[in-house]
N, C-alpha and C positions, 0 to 999 in steps of 0.2 A: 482640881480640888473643889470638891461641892461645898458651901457657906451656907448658915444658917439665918434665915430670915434675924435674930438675936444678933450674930457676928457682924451682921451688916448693917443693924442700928447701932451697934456700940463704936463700930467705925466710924461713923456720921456723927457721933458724937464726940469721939474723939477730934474728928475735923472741927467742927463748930467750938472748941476749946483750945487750936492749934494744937494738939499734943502729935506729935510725929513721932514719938517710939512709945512702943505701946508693950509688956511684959503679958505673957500668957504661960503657964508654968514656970520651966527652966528655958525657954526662948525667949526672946526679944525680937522686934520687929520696927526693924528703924525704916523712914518715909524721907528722902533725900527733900521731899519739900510738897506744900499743902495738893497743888498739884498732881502728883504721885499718888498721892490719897485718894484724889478725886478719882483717876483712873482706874485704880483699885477697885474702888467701890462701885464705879463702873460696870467695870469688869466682871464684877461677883455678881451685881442686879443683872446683868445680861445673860449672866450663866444663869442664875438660876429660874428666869423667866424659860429657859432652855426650849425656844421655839423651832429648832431645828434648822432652821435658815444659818448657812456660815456669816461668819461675822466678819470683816475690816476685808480685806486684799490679800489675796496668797498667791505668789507663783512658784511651778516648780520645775524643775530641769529635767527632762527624760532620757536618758542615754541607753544605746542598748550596747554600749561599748565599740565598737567598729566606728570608723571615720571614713566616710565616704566623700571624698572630693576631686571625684573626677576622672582617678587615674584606677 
């Protein structure tokens, strides 16, 4: 989900106010703790800077179904 330069200051400001659930129509969006917030907001500055580069650690498991061991 892409965030708007707007969505990501009013975050910020909600941080800076402690407010953790936050109404946007008929949703809400509750923040289990200021924490949470921060990674969020994070989250959305990184996407949107969207430099191409992956972000944090992935692994993945490759199977091509067949199990080879030996016999």
């Amino acid at each position: 989900m892409a965030f708007t330069k707007d969505e990501i200051d009013d975050a910020k400001r909600f941080l800076l106010q402690n407010v953790l659930r936050v109404r946007e129509g008929n949703t809400w969006v509750e923040y289990g703790s200021a924490a949470a917030l921060r990674r969020s907001i994070a989250d959305a500055e990184r996407e949107m800077i969207d430099s191409g580069k992956p972000q944090g650690t992935r692994f993945a498991h490759v199977s091509s179904g067949y199990h080879n061991d030996g016999y």
